[in-house]
C-alpha positions as CSV (number, residue, x, y, z in Angstrom):
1,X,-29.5,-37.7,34.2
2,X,-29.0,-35.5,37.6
3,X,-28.7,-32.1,37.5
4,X,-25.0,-30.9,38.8
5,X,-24.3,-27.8,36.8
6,X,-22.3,-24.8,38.7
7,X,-21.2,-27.7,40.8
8,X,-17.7,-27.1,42.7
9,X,-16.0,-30.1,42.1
10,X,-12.4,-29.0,41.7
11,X,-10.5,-32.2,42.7
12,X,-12.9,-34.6,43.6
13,X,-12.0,-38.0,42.9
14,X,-14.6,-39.4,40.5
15,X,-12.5,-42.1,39.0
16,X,-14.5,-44.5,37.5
17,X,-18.0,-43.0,38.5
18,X,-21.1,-43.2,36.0
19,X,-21.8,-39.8,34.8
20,X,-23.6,-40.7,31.7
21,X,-25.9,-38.0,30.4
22,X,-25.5,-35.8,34.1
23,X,-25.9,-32.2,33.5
24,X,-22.5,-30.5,34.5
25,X,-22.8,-27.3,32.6
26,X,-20.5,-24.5,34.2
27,X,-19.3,-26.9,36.6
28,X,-15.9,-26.0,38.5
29,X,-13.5,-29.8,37.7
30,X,-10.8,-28.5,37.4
31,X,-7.6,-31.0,38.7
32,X,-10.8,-33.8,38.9
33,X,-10.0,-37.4,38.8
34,X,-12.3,-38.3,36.2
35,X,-9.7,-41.3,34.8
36,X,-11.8,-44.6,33.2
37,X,-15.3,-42.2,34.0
38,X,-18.3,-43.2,31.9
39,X,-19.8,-39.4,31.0
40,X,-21.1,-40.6,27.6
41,X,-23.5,-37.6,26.0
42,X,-22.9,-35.2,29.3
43,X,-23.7,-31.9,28.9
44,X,-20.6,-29.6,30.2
45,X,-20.7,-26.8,28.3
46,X,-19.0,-23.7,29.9
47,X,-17.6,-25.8,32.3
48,X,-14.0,-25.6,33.7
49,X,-12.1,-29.3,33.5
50,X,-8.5,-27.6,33.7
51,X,-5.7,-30.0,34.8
52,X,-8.1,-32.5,34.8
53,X,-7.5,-36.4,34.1
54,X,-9.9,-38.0,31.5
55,X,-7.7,-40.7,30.7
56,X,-9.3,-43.8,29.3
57,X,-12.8,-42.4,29.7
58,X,-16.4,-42.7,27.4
59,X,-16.9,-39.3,26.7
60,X,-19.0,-40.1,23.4
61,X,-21.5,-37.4,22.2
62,X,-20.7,-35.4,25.1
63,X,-21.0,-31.7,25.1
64,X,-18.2,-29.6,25.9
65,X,-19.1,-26.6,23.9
66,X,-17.1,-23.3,25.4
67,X,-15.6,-25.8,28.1
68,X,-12.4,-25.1,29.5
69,X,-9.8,-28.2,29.1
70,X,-6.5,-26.3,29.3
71,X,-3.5,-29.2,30.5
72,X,-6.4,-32.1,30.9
73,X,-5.3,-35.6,30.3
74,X,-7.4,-37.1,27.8
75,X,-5.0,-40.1,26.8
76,X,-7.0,-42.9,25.4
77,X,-10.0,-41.1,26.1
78,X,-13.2,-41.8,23.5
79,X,-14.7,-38.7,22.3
80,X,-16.4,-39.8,19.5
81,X,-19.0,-37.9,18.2
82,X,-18.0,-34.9,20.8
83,X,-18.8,-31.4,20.4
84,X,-15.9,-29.4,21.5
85,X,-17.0,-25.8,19.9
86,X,-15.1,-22.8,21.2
87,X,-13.8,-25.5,23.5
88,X,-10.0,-24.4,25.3
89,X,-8.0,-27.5,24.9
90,X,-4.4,-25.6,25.4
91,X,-2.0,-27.7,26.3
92,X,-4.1,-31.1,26.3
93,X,-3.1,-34.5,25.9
94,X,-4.9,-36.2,23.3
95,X,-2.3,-39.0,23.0
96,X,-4.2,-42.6,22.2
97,X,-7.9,-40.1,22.3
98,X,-10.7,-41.1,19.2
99,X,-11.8,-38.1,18.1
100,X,-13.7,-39.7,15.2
101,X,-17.0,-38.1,14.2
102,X,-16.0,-35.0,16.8
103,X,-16.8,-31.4,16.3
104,X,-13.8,-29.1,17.2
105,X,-14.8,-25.8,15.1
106,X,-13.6,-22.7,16.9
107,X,-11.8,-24.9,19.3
108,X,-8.3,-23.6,20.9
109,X,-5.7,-26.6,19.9
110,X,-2.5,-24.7,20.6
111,X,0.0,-27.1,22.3
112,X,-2.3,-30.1,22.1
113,X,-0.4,-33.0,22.3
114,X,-1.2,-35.5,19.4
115,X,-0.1,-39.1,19.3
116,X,-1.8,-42.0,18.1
117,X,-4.8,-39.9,17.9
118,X,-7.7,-40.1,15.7
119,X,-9.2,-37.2,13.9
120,X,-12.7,-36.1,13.6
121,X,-11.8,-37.6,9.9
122,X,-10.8,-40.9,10.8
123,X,-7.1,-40.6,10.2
124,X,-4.2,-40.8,12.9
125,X,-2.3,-37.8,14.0
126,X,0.8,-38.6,15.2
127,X,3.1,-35.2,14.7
128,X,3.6,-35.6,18.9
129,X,5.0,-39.0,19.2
């Protein structure tokens, strides 16, 4: 895939857009329109995806290691198989998200919204409904 890490995209609209296996390590998205995106296996670790929306997008096996995800909108979002290490997911809405299969070890989960979510274990969370 290309090569966009340290890219500033805070706010771009990338709705939609195939980003599958693109390099966005330390890239700036926060407050990026990244609803229905296909960014299956990206690599974004380190990078900054606050206030983001990530609704309804494949983000399978993608890397968001260390990432920044404070407030982004990951509603029915597929993160299957994700690695979210040390990840910042503060105030995130995981409502409708598949975690299944996801690493989340280390990650910041404080105020995550939860509803109709599945684990990394398979089972549904849904203590925010």
């Amino acid at each position: 895939g290309a090569n966009l890490s340290e890219a500033n995209l805070s706010g771009a609209n990338l709705g939609e857009a195939d980003l599958s296996a693109v390099n966005l390590s330390r890239a700036i998205l926060s407050g990026a329109n990244l609803s229905r995106a296909k960014l299956w296996r990206a690599y974004l670790t380190g990078a900054d995806l606050s206030g983001a929306d990530l609704s309804y997008s494949d983000l399978r096996g993608a890397n968001f290691n260390q990432a920044s995800l404070s407030g982004a909108d990951f509603s029915g979002a597929d993160l299957s198989e994700a690695s979210l290490y040390r990840a910042n997911l503060s105030g995130a809405n995981l409502s409708g998200a598949n975690l299944s299969g996801a690493s989340l070890s280390s990650a910041n989960l404080s105020e995550v919204k939860l509803c109709r979510t599945i684990m990394p274990n398979g089972f549904s969370d849904n203590s925010g409904c």
